[in-house]
Backbone as ProteinMPNN parsed JSONL, in Angstrom:
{"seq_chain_A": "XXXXXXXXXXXXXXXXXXXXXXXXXXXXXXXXXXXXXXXXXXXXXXXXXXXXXXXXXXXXXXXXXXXXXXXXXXXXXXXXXXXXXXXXXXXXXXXXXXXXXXXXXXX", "coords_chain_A": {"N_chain_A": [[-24.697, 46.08, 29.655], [-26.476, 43.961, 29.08], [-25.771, 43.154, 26.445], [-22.929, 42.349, 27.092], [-23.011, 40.275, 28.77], [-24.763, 38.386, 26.848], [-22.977, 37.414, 25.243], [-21.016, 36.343, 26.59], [-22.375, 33.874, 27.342], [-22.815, 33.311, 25.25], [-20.316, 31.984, 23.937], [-19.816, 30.523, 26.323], [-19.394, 30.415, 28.875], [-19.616, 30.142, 32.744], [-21.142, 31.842, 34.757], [-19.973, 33.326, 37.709], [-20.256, 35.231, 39.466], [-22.101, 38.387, 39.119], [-22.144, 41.735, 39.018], [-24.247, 44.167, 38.503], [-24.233, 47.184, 38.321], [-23.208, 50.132, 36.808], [-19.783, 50.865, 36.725], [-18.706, 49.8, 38.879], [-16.722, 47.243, 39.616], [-14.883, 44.335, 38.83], [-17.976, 43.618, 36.354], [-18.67, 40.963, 35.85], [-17.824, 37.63, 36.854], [-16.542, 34.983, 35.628], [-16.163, 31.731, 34.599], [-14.528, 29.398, 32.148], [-15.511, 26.465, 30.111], [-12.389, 24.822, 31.285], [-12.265, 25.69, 33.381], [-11.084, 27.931, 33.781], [-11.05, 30.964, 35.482], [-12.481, 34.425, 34.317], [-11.744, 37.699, 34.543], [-14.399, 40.481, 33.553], [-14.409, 43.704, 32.784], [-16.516, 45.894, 32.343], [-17.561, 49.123, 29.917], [-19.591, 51.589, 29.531], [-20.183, 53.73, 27.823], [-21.899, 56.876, 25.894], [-22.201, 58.341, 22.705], [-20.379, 61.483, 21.826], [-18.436, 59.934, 22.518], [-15.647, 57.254, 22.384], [-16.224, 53.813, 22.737], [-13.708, 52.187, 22.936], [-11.757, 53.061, 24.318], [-10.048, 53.025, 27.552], [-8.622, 53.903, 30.838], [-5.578, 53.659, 31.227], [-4.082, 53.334, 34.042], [-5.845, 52.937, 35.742], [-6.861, 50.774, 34.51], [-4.609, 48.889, 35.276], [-4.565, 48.487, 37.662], [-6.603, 46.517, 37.994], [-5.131, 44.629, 36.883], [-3.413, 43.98, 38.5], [-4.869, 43.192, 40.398], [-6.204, 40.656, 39.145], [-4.121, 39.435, 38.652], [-3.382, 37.731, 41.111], [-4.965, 35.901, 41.16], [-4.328, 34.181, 39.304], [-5.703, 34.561, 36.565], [-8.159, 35.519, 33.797], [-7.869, 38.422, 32.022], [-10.473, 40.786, 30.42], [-11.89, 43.252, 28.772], [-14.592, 45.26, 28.009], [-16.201, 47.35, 26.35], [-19.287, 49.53, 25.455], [-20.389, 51.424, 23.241], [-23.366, 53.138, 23.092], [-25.986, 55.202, 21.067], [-27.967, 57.809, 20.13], [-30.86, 56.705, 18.011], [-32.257, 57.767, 16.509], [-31.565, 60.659, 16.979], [-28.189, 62.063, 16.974], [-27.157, 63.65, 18.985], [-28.804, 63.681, 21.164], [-30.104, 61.68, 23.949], [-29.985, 58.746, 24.711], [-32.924, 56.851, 24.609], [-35.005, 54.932, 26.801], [-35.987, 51.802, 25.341], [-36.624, 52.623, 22.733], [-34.999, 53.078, 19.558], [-31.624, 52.184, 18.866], [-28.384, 52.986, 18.369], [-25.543, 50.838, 17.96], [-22.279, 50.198, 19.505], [-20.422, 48.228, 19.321], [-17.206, 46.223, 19.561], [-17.016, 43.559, 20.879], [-15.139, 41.562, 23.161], [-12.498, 42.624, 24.392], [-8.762, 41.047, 25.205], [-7.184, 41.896, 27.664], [-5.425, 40.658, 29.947]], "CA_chain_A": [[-24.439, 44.875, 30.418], [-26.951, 42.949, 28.678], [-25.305, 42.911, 25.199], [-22.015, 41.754, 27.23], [-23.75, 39.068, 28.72], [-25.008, 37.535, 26.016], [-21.646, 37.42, 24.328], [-20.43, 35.423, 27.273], [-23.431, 33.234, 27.163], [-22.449, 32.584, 23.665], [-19.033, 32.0, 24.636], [-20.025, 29.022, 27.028], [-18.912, 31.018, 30.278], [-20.759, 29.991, 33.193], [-21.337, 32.906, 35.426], [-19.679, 33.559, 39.335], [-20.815, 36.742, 39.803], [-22.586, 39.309, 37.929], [-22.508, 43.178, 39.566], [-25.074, 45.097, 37.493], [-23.833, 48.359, 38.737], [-22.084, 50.6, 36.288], [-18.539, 52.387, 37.372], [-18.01, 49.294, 40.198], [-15.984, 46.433, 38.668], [-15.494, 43.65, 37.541], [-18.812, 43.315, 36.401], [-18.832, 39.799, 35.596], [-16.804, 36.923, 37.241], [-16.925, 33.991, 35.147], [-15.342, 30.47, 34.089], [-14.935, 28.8, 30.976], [-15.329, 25.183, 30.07], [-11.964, 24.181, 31.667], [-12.405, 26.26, 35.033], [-10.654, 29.305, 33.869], [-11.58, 32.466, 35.794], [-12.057, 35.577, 33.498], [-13.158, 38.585, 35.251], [-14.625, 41.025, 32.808], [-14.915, 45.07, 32.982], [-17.948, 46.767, 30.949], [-17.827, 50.111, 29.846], [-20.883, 52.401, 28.983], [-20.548, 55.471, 26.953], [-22.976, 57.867, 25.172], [-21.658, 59.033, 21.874], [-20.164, 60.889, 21.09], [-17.325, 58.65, 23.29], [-14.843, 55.968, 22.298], [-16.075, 52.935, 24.035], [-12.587, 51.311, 22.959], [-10.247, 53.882, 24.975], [-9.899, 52.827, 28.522], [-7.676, 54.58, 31.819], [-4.351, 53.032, 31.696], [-4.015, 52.952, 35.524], [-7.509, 52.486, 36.022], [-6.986, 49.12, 33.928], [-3.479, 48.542, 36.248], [-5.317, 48.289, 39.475], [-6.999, 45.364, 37.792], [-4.079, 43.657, 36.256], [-2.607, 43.432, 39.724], [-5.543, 41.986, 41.438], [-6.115, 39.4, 38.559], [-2.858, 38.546, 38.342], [-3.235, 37.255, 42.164], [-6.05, 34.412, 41.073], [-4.239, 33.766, 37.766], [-7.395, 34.711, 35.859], [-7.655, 36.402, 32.643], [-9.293, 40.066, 31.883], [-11.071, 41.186, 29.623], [-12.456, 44.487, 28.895], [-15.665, 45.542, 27.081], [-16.529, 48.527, 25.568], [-20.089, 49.667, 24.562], [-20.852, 52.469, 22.986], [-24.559, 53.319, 22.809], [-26.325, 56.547, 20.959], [-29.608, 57.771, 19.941], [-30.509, 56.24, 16.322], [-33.011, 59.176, 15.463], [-30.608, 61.8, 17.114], [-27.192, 61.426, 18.074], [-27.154, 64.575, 19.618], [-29.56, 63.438, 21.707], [-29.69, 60.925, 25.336], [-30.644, 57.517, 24.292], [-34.047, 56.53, 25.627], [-35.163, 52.947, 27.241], [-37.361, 50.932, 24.254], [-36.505, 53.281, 21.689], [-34.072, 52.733, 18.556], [-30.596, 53.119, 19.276], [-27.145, 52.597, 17.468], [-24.833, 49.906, 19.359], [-20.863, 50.208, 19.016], [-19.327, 47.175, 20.768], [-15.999, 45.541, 18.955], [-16.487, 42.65, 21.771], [-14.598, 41.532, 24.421], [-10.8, 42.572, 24.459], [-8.67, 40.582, 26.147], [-5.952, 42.423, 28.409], [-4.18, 39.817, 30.711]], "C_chain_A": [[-25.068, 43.657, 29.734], [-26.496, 42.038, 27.61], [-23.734, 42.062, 25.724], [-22.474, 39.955, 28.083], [-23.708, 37.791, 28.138], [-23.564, 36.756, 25.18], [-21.022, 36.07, 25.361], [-21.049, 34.423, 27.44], [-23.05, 32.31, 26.019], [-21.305, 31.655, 23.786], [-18.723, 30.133, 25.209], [-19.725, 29.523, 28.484], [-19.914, 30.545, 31.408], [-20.358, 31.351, 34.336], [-20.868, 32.677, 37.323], [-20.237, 34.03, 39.686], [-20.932, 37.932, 38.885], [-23.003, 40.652, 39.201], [-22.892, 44.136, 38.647], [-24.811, 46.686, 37.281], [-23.124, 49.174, 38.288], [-21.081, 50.826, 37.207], [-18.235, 51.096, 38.874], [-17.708, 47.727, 39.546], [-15.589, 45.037, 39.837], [-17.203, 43.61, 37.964], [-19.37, 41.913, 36.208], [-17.111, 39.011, 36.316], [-17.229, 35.353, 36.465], [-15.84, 32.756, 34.981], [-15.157, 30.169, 33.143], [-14.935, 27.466, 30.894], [-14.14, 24.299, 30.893], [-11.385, 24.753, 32.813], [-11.54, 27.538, 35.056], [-11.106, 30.284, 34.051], [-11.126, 33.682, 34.323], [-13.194, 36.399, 34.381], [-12.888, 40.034, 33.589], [-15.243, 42.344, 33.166], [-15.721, 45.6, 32.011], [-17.712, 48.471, 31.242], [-18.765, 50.761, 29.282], [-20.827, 53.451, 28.513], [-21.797, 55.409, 26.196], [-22.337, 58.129, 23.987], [-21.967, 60.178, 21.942], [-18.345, 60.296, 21.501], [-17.088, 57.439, 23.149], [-15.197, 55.136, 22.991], [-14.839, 52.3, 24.256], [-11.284, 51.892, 24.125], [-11.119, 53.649, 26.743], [-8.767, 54.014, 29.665], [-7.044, 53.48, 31.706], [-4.318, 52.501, 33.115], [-5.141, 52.656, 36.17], [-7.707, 50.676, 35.706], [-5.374, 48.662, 35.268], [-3.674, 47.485, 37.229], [-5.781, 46.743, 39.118], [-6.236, 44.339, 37.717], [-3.841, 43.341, 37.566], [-3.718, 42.582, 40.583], [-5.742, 40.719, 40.209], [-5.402, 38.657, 38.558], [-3.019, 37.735, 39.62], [-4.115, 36.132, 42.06], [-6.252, 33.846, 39.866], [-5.705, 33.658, 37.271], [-6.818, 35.652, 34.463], [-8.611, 37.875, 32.594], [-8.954, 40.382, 30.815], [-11.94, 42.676, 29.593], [-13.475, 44.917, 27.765], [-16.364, 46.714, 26.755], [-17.854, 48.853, 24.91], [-20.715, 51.107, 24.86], [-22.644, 52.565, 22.54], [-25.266, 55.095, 22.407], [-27.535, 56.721, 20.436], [-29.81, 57.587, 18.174], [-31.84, 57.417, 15.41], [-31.939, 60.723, 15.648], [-29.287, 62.032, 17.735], [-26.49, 62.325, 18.502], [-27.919, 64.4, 21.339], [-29.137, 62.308, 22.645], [-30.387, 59.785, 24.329], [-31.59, 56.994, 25.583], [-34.785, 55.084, 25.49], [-36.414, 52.779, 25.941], [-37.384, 52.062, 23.047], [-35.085, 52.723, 20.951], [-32.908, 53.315, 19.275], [-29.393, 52.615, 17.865], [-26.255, 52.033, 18.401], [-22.861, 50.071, 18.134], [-20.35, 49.549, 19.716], [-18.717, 46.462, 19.344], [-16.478, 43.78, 19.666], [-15.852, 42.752, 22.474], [-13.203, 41.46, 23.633], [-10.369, 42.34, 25.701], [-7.089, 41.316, 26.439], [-4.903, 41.736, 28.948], [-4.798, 38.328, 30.51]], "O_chain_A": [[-24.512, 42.559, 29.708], [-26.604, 40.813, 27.563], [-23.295, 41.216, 24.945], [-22.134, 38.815, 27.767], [-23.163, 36.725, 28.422], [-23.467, 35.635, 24.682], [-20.646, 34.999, 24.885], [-20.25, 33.575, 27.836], [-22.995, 31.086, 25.898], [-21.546, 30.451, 23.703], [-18.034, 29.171, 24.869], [-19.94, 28.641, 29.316], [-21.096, 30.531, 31.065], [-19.185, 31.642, 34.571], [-21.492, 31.893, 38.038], [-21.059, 33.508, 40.439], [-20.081, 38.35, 38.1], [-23.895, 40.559, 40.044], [-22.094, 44.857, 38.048], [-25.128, 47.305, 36.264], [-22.142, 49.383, 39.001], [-21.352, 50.982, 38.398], [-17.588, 51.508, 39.836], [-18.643, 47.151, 38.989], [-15.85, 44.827, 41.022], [-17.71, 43.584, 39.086], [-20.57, 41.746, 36.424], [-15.955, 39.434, 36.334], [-18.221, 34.725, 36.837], [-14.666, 32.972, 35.283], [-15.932, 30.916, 32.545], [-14.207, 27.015, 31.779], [-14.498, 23.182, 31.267], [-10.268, 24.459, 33.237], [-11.286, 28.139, 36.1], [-11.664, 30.848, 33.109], [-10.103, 33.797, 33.649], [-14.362, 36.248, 34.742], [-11.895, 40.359, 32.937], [-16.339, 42.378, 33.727], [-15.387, 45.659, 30.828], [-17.681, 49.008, 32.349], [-18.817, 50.403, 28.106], [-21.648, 54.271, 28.924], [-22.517, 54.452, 25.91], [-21.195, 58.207, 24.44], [-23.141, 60.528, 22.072], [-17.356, 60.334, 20.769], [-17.834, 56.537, 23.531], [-14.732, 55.24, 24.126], [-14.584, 51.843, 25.37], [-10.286, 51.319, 24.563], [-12.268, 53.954, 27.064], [-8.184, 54.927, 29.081], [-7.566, 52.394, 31.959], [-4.516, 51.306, 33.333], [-5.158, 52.057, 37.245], [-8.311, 49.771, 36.281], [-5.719, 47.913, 36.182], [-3.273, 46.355, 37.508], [-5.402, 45.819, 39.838], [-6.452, 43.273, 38.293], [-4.126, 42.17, 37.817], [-3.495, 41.577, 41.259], [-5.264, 39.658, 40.609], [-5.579, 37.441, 38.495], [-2.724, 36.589, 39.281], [-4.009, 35.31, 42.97], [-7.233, 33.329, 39.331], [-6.582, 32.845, 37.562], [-5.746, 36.187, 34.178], [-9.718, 38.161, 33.049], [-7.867, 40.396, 30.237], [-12.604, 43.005, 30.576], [-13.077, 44.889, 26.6], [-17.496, 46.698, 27.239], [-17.85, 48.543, 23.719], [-21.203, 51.691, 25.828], [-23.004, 51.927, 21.551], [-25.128, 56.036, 23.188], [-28.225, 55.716, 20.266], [-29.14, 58.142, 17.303], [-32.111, 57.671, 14.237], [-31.659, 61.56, 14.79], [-29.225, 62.195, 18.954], [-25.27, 62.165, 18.544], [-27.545, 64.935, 22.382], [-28.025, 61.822, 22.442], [-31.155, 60.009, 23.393], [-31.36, 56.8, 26.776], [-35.042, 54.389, 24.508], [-37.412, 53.47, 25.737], [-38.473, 52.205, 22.491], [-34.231, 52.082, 21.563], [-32.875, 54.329, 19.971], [-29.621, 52.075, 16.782], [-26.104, 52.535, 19.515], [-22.502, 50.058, 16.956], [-19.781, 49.957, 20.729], [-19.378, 46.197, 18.34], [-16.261, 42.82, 18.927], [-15.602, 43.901, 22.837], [-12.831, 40.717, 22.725], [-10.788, 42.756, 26.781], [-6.121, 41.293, 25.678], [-3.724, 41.955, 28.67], [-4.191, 37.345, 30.936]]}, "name": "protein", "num_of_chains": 1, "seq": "XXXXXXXXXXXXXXXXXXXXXXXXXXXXXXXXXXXXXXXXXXXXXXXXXXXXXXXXXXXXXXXXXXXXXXXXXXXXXXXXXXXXXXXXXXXXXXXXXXXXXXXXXXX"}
């Protein structure tokens, strides 16, 4: 969440609403400079899981409510794994390995 964040931070986005909560969506509701809503879904994998591959109908559900407050979506993908063992759980304040592309934009 944090790493997507920042990205939107960067961005210039100013923030609606931010739901920290993996697995309950959008996690971010934001604007951009000329009042365009973008709501944005975060995904969290472990390696050794694609963060880029999404549920089709899972993404759907979204399209149809965005589409209702002309907004745009975006979908974010981060893969995180353990950078001594990537067999292994990745643990808080320890090294890791980060796999995020950025934000792809869907609708």
């Amino acid at each position: 969440m944090n790493i997507v964040g920042k990205e939107l931070e960067e961005k210039g986005f100013e923030f609606l609403a931010v739901n920290s909560k993996l697995n309950k969506h959008p996690q971010f509701v934001c604007i951009d400079a000329n009042n365009k809503k973008k709501f944005v879904l975060v995904k969290a994998v472990s390696y050794p899981e694609d963060p880029k591959e999404y549920d089709a109908i899972w993404m759907e559900t979204f399209k149809q409510h965005v589409e209702k407050f002309e907004a745009e979506l975006y979908f974010a993908g981060v893969g995180l794994g353990n950078a001594d063992n990537p067999l292994e759980e990745v643990v808080k304040d320890q090294p890791y390995v980060l796999d995020y592309d950025g934000l792809i934009q869907i609708l």
